[in-house]
N, CA and C atoms of all chains as a GROMACS GRO file, in nm:
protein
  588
    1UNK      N    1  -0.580  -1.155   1.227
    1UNK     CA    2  -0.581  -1.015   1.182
    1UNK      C    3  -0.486  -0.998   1.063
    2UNK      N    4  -0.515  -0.907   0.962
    2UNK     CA    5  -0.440  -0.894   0.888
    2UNK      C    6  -0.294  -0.796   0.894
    3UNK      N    7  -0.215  -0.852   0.786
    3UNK     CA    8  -0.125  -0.733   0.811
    3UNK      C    9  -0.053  -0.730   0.650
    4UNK      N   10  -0.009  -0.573   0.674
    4UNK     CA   11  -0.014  -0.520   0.547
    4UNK      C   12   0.124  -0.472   0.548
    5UNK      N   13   0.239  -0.502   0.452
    5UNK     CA   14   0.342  -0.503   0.436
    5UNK      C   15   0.398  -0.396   0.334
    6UNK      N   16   0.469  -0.275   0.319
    6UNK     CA   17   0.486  -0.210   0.240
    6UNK      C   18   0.654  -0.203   0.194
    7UNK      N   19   0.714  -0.289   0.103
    7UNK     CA   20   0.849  -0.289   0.019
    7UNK      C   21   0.894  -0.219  -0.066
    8UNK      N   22   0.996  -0.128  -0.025
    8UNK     CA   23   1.090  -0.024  -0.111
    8UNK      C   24   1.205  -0.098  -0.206
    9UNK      N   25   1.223  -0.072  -0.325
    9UNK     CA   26   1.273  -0.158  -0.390
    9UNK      C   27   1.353  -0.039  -0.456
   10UNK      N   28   1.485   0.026  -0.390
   10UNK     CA   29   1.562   0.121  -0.479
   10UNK      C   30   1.698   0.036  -0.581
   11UNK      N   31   1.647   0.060  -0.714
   11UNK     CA   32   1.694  -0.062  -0.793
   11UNK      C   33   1.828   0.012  -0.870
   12UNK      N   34   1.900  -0.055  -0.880
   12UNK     CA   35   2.031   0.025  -0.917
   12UNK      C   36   2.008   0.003  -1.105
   13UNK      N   37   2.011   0.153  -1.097
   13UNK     CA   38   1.986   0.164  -1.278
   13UNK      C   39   2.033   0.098  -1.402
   14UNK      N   40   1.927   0.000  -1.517
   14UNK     CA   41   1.939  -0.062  -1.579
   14UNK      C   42   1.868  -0.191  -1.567
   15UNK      N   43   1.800  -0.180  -1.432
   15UNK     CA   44   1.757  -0.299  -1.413
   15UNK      C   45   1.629  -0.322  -1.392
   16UNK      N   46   1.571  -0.218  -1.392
   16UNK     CA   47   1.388  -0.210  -1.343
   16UNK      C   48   1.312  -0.296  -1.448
   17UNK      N   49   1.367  -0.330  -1.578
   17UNK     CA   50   1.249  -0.403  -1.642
   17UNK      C   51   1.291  -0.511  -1.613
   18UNK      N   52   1.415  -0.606  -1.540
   18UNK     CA   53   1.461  -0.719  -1.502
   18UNK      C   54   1.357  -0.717  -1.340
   19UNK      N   55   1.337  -0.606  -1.287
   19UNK     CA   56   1.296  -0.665  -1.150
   19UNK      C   57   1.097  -0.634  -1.179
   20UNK      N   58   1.087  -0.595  -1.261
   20UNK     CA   59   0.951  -0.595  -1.277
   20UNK      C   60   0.921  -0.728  -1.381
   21UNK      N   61   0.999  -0.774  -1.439
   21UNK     CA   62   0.957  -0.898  -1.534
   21UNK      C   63   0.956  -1.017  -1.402
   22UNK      N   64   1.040  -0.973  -1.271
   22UNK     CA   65   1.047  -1.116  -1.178
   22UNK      C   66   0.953  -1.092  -1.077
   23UNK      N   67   0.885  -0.984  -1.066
   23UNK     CA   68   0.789  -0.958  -0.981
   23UNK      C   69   0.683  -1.041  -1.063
   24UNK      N   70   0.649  -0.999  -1.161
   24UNK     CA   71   0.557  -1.052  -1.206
   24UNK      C   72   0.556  -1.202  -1.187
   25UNK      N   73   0.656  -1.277  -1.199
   25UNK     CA   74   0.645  -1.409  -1.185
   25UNK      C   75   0.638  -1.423  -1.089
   26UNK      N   76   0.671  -1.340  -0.994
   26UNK     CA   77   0.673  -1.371  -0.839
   26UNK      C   78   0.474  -1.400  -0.814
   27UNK      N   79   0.436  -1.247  -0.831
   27UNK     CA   80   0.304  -1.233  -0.825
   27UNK      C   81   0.218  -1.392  -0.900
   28UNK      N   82   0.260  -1.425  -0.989
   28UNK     CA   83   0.175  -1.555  -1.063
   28UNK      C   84   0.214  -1.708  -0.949
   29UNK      N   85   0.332  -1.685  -0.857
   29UNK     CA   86   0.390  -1.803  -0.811
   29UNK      C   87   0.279  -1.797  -0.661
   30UNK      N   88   0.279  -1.692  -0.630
   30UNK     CA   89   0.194  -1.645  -0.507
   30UNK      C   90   0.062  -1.656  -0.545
   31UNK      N   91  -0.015  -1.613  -0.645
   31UNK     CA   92  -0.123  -1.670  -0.683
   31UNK      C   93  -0.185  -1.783  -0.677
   32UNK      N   94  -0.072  -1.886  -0.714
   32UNK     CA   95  -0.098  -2.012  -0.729
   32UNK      C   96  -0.044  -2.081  -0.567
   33UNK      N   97   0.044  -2.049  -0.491
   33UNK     CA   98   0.082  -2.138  -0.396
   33UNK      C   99   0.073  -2.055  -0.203
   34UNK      N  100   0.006  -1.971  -0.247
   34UNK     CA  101   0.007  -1.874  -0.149
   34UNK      C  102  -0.123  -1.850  -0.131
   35UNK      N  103  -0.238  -1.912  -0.059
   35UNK     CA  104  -0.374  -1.819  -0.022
   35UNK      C  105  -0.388  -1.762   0.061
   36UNK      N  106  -0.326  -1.728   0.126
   36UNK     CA  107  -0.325  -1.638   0.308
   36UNK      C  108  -0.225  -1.493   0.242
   37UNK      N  109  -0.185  -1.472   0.126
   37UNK     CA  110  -0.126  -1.409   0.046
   37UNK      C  111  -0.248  -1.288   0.013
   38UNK      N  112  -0.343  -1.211   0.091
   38UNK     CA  113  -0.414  -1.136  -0.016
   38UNK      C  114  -0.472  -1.026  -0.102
   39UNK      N  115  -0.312  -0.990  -0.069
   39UNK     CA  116  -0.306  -0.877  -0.214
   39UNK      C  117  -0.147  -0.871  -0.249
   40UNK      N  118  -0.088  -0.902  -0.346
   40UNK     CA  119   0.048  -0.857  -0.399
   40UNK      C  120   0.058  -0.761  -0.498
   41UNK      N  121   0.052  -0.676  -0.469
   41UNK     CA  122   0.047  -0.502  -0.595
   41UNK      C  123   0.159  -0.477  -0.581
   42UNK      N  124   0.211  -0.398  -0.750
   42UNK     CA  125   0.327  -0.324  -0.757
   42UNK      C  126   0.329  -0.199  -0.823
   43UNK      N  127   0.418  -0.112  -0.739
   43UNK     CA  128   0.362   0.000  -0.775
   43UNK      C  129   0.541   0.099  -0.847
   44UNK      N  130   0.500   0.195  -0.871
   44UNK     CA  131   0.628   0.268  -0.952
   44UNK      C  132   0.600   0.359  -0.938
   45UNK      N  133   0.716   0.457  -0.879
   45UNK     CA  134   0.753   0.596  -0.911
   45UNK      C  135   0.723   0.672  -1.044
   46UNK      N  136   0.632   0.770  -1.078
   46UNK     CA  137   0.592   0.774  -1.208
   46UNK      C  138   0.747   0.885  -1.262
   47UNK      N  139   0.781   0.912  -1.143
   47UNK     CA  140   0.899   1.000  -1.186
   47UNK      C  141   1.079   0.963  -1.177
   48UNK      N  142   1.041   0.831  -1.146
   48UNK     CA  143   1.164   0.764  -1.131
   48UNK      C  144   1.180   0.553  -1.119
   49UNK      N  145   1.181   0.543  -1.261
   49UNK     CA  146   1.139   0.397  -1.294
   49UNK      C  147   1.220   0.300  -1.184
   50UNK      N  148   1.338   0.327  -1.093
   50UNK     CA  149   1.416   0.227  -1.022
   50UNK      C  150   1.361   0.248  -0.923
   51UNK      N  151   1.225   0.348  -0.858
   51UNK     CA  152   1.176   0.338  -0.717
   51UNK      C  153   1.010   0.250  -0.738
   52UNK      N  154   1.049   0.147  -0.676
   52UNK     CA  155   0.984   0.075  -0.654
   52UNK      C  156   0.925   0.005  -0.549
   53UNK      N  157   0.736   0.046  -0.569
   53UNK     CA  158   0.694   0.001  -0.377
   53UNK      C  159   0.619  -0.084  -0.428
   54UNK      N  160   0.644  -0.214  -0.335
   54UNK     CA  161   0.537  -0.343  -0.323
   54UNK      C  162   0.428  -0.278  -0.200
   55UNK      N  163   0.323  -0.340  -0.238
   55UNK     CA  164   0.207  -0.348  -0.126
   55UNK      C  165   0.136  -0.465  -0.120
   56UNK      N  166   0.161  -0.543  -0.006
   56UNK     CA  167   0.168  -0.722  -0.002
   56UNK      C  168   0.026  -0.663   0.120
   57UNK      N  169  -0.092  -0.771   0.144
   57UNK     CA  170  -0.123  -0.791   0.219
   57UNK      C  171  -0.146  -0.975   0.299
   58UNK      N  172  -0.137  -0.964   0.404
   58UNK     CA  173  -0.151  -1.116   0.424
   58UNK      C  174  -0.233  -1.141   0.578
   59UNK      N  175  -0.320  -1.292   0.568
   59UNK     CA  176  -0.417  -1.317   0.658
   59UNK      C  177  -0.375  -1.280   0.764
   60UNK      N  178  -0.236  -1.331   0.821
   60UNK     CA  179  -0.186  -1.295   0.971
   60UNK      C  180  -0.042  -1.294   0.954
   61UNK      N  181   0.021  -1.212   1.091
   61UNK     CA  182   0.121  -1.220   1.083
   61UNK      C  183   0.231  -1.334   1.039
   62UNK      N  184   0.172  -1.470   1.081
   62UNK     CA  185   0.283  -1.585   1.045
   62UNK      C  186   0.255  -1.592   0.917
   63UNK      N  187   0.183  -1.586   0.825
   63UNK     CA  188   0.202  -1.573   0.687
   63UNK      C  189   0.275  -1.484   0.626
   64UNK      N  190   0.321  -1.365   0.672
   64UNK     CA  191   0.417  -1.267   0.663
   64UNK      C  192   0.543  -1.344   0.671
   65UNK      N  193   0.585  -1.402   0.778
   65UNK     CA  194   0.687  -1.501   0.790
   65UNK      C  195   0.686  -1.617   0.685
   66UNK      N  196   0.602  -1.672   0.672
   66UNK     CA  197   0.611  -1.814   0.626
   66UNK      C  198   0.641  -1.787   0.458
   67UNK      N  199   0.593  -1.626   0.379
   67UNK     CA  200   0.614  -1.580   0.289
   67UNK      C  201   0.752  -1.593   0.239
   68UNK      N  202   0.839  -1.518   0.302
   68UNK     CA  203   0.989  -1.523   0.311
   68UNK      C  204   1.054  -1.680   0.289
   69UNK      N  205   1.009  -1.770   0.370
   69UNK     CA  206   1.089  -1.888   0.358
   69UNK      C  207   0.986  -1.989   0.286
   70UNK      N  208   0.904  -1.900   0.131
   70UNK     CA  209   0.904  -2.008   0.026
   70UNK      C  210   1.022  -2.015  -0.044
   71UNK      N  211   0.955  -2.081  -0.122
   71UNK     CA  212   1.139  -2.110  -0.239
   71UNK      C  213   1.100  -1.979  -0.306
   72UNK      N  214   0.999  -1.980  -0.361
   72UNK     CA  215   0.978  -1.867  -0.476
   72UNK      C  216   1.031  -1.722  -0.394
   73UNK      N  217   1.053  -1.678  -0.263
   73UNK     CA  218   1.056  -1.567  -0.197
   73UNK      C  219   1.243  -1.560  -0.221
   74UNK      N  220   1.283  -1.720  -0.196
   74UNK     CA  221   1.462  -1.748  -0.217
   74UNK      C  222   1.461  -1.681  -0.348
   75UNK      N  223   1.411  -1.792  -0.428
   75UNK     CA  224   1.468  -1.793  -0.585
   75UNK      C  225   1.496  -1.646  -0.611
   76UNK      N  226   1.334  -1.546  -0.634
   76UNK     CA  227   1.282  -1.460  -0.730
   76UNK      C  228   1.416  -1.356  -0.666
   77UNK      N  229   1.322  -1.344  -0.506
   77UNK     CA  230   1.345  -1.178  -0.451
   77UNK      C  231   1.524  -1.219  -0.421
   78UNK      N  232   1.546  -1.288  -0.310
   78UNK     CA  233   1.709  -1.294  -0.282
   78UNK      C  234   1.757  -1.373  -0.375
   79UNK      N  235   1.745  -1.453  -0.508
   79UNK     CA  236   1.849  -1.444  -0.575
   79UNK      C  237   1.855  -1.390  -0.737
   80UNK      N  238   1.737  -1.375  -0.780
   80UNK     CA  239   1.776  -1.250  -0.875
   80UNK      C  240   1.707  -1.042  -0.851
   81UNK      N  241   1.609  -1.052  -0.758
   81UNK     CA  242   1.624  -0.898  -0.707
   81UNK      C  243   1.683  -0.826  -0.598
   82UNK      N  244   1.750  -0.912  -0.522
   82UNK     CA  245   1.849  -0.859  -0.385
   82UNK      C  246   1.958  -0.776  -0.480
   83UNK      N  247   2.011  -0.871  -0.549
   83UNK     CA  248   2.164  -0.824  -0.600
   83UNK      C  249   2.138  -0.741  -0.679
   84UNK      N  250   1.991  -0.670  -0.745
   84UNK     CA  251   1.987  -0.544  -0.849
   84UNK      C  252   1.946  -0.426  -0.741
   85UNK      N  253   1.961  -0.432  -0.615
   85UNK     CA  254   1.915  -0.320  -0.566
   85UNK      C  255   2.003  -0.241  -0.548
   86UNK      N  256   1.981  -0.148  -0.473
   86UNK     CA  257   2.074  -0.025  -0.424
   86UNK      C  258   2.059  -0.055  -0.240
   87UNK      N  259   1.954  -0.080  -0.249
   87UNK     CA  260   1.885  -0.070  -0.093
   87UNK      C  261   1.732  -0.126  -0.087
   88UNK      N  262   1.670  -0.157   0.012
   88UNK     CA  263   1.533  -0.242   0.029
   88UNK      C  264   1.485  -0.135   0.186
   89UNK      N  265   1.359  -0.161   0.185
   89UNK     CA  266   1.309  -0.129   0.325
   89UNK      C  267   1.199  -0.151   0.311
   90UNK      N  268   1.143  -0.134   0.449
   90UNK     CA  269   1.027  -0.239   0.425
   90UNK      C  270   0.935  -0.181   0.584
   91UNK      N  271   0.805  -0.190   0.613
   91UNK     CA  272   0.686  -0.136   0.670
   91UNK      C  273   0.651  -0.253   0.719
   92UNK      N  274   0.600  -0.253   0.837
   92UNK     CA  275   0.495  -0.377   0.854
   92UNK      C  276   0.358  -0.330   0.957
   93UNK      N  277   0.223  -0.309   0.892
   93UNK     CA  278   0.112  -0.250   0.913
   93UNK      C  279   0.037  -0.388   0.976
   94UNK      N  280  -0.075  -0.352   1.075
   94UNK     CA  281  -0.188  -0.407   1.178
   94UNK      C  282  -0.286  -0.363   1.032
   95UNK      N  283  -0.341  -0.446   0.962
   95UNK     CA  284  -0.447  -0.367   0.867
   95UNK      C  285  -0.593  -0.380   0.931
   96UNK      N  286  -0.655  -0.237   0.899
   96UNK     CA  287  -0.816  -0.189   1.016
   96UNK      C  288  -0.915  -0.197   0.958
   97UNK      N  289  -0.843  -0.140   0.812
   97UNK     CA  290  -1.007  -0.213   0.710
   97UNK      C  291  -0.954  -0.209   0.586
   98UNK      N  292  -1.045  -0.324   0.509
   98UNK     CA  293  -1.034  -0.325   0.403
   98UNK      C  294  -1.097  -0.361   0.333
   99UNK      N  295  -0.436   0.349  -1.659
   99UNK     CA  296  -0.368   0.298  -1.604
   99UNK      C  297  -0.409   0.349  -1.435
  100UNK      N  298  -0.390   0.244  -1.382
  100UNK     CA  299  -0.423   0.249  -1.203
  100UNK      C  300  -0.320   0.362  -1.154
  101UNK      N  301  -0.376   0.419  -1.014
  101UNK     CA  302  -0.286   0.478  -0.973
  101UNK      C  303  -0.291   0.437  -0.820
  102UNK      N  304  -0.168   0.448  -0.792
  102UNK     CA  305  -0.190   0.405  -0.578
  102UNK      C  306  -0.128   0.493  -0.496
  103UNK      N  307  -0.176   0.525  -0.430
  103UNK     CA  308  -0.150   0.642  -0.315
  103UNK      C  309  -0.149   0.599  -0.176
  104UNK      N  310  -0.061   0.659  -0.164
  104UNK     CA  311   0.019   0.574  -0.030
  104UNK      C  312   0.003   0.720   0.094
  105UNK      N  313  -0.092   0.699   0.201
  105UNK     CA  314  -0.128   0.863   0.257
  105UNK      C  315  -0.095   0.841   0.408
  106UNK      N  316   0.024   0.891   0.447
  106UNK     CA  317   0.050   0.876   0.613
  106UNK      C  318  -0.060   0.978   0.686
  107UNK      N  319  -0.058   0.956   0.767
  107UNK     CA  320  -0.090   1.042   0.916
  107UNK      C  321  -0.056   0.983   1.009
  108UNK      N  322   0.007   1.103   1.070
  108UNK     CA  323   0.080   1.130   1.222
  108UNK      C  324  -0.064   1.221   1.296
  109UNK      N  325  -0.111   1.149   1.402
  109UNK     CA  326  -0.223   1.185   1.458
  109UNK      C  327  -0.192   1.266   1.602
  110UNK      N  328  -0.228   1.339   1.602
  110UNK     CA  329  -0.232   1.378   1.730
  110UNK      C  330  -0.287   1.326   1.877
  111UNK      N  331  -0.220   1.271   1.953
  111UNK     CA  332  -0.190   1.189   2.041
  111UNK      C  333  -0.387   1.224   2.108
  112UNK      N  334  -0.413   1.087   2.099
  112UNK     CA  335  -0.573   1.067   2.199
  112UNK      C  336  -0.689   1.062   2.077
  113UNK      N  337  -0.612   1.087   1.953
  113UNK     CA  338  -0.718   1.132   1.834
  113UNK      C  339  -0.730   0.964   1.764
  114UNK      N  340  -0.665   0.849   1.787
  114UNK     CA  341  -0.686   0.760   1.701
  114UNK      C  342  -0.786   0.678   1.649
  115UNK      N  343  -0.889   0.649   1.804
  115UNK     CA  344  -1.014   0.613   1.771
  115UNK      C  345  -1.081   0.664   1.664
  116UNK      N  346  -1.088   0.839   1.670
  116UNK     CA  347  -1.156   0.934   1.575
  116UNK      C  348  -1.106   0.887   1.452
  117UNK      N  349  -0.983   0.887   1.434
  117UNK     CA  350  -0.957   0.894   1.338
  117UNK      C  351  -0.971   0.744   1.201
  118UNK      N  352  -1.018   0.659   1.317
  118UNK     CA  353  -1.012   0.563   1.284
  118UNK      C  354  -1.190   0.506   1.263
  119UNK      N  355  -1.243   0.563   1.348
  119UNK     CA  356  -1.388   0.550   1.277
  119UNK      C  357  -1.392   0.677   1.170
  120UNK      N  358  -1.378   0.767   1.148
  120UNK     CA  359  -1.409   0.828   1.034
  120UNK      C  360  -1.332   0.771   0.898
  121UNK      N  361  -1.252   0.642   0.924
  121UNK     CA  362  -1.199   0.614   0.798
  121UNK      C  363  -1.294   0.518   0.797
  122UNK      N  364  -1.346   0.475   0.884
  122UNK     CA  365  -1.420   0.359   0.840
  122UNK      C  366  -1.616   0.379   0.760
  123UNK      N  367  -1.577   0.507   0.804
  123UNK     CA  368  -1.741   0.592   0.736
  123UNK      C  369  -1.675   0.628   0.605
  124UNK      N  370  -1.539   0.690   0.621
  124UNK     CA  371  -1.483   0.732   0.473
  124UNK      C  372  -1.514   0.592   0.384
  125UNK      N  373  -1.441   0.520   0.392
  125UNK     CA  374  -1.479   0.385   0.329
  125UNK      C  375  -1.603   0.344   0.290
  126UNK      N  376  -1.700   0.374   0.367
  126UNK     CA  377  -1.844   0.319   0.301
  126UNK      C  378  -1.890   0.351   0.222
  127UNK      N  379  -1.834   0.555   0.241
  127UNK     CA  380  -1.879   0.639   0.108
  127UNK      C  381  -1.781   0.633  -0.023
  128UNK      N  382  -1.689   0.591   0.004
  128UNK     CA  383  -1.648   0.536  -0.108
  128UNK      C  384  -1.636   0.425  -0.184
  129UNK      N  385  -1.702   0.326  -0.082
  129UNK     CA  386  -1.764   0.228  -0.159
  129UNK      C  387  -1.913   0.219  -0.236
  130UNK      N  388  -1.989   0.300  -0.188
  130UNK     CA  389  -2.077   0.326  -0.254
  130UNK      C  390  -2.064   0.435  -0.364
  131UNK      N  391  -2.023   0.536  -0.346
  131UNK     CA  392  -1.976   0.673  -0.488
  131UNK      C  393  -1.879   0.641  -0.584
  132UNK      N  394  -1.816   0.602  -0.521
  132UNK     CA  395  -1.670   0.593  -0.624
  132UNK      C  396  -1.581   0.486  -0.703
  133UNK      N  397  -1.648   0.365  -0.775
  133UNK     CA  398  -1.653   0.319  -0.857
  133UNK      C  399  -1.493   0.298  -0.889
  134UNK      N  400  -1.476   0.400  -0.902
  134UNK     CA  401  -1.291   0.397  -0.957
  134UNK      C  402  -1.175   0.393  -0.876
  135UNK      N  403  -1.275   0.394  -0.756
  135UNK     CA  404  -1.177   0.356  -0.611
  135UNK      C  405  -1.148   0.198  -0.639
  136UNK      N  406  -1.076   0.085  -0.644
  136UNK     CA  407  -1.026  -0.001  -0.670
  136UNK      C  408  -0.994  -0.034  -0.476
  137UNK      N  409  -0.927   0.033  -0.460
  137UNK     CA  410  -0.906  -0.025  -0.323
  137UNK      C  411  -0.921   0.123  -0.206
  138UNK      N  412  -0.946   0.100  -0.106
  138UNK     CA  413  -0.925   0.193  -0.002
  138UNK      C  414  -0.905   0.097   0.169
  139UNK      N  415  -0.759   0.061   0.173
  139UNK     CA  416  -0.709  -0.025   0.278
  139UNK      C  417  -0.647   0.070   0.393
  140UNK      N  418  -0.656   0.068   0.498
  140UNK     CA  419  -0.620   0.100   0.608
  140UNK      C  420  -0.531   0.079   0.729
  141UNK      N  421  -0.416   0.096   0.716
  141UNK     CA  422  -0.339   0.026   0.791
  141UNK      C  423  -0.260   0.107   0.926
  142UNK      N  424  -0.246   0.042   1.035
  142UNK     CA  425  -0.225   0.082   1.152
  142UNK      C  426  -0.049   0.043   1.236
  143UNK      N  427   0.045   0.112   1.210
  143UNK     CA  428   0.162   0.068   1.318
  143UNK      C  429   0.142   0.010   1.427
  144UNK      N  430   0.197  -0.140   1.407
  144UNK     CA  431   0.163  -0.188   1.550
  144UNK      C  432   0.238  -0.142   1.641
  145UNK      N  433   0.293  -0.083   1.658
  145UNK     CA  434   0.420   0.025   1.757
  145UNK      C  435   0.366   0.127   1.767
  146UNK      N  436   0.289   0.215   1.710
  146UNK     CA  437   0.239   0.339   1.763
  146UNK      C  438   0.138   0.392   1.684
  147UNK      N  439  -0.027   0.340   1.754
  147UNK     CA  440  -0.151   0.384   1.681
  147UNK      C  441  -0.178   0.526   1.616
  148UNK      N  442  -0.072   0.623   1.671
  148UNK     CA  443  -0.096   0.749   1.601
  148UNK      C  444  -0.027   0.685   1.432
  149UNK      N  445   0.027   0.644   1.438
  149UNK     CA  446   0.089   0.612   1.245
  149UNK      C  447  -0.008   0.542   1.186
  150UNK      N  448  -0.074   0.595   1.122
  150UNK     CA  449  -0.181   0.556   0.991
  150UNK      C  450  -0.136   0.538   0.891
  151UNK      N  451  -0.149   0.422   0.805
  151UNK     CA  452  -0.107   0.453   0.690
  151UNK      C  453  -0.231   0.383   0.574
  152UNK      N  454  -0.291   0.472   0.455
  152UNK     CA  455  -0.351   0.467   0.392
  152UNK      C  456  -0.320   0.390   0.265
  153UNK      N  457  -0.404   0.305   0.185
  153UNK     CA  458  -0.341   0.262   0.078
  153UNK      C  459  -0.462   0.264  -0.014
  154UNK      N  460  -0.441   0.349  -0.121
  154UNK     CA  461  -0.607   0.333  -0.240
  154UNK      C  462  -0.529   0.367  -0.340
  155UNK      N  463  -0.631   0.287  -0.413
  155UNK     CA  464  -0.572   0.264  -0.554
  155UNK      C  465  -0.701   0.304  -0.680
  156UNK      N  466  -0.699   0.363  -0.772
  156UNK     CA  467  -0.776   0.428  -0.849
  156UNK      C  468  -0.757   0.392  -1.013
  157UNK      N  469  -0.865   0.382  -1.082
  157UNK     CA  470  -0.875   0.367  -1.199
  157UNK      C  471  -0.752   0.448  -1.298
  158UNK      N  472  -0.738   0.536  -1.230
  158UNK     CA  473  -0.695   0.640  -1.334
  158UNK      C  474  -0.632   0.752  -1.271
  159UNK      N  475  -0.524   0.832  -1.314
  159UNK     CA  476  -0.472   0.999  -1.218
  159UNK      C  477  -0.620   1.095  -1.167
  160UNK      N  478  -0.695   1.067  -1.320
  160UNK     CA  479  -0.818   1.159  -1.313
  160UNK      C  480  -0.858   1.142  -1.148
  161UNK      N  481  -0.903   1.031  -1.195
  161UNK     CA  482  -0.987   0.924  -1.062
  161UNK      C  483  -0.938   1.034  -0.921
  162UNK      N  484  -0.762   0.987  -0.900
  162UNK     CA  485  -0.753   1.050  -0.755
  162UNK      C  486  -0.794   1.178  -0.766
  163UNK      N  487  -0.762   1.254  -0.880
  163UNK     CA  488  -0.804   1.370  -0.812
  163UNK      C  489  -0.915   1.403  -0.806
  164UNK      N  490  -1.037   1.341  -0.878
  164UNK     CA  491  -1.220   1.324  -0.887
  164UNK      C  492  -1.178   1.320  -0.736
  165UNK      N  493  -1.160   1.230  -0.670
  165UNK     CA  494  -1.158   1.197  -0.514
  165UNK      C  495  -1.126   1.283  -0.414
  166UNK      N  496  -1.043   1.382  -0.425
  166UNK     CA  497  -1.056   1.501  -0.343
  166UNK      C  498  -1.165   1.576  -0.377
  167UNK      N  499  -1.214   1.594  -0.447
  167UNK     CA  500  -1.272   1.704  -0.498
  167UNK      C  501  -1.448   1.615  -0.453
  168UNK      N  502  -1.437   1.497  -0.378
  168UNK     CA  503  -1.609   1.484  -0.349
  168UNK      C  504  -1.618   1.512  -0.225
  169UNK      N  505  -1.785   1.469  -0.195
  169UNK     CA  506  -1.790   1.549  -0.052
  169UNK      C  507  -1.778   1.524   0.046
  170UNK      N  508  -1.721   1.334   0.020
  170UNK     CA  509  -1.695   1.284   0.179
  170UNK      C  510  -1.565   1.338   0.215
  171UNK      N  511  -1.425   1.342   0.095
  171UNK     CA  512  -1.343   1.404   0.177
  171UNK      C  513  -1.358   1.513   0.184
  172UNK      N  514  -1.412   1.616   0.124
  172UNK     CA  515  -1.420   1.781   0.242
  172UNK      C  516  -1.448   1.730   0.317
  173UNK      N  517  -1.557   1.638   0.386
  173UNK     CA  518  -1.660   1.667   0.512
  173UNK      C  519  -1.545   1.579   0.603
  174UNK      N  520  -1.512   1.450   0.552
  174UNK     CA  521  -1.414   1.331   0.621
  174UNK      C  522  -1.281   1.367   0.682
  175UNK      N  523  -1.237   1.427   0.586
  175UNK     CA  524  -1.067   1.432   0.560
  175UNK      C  525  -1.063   1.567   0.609
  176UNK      N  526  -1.117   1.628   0.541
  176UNK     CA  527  -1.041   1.798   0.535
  176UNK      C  528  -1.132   1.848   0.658
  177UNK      N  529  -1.222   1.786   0.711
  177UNK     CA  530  -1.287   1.862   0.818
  177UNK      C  531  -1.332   1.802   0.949
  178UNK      N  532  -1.290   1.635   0.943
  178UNK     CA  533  -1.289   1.564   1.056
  178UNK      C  534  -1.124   1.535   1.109
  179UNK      N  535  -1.056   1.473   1.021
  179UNK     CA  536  -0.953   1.422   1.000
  179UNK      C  537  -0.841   1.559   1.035
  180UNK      N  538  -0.825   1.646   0.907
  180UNK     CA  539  -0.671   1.665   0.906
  180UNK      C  540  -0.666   1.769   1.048
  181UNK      N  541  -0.805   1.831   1.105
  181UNK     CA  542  -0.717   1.885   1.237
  181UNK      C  543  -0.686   1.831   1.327
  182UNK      N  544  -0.681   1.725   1.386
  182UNK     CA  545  -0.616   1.616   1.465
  182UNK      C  546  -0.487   1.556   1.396
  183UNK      N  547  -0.465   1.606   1.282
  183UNK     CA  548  -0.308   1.537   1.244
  183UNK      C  549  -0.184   1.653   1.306
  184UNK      N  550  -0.077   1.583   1.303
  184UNK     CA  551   0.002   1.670   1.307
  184UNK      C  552   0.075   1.684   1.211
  185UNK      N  553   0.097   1.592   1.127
  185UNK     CA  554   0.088   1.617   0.966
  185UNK      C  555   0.063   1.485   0.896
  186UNK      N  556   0.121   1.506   0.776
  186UNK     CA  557   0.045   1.418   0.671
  186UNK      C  558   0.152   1.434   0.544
  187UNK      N  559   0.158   1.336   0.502
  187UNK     CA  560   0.257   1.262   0.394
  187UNK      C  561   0.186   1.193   0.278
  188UNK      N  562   0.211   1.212   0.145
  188UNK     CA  563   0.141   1.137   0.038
  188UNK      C  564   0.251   1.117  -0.096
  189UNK      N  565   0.224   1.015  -0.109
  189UNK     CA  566   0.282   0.911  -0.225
  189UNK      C  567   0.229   0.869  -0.354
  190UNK      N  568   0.238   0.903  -0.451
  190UNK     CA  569   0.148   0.849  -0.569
  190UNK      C  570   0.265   0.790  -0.656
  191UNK      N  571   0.194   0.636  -0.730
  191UNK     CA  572   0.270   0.546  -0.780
  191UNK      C  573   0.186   0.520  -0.923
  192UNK      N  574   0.237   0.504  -1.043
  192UNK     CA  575   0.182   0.426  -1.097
  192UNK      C  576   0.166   0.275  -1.044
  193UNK      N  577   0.012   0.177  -1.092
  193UNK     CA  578   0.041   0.027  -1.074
  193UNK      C  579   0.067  -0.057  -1.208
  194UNK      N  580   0.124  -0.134  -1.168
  194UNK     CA  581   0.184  -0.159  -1.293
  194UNK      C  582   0.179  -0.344  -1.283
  195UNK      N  583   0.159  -0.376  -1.136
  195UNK     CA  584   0.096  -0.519  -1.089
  195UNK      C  585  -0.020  -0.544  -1.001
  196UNK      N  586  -0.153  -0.565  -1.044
  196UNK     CA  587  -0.205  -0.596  -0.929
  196UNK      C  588  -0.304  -0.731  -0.960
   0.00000   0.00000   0.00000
């Protein structure tokens, strides 16, 4: 079953085109090494450029897990977008259709 | 530019089935009408089936609001759906990755 993951990304100001230039690489690294990965969208506050929501979907729950402990999940998210945040939070959805 | 809308419902307790096949009729008609619907995903709290959470994504701002204004959601949303909620929450993002 799928499940659908929703990430708050409150980015401490100055840094949103640094965490959207590493998403993107994130998104191209998952493309390529991730197929149980299937949907990585990013989305923006149209009224506030540092609020930032991911919408990840993935085949099953252990791919949700197994996501986290690639390298690319180390590198990108905990070691250059952890330290630009303010705060993170995060959803985890049973997805019913899609 | 895409837009994504992020649409809670808090259901009124015994209503989830309902609410959950009429998204799944919502969906058909918007896969067949609406072209600029890009995505219409459905996602369910595995902790408590009354929490719905909606995820569609649209060609354009126009787009979402073309989308209220057709006739599956009067007939779906506004006349199956929202009286069984006990309320309802909505989010609009620019996309800026998908």
């Amino acid at each position: 079953m799928p499940y659908a993951l929703i990430a708050r990304y409150h980015v401490i100001p100055g840094n949103a085109a640094l965490v959207e230039a590493t998403l993107r690489e994130m998104a191209e690294r998952i493309r390529a090494d991730e197929p149980a990965c299937l949907a990585y969208q990013v989305n923006v506050d149209p009224d506030d450029e540092n609020m930032i929501c991911l919408y990840e979907v993935y085949a099953t729950a252990e791919d949700v897990t197994a996501h986290r402990e690639t390298q690319h999940f180390k590198d990108l998210i905990e070691g250059v977008i952890a330290p630009v945040l303010q705060r993170r939070e995060r959803e985890l959805y049973r997805q019913v259709i899609s």
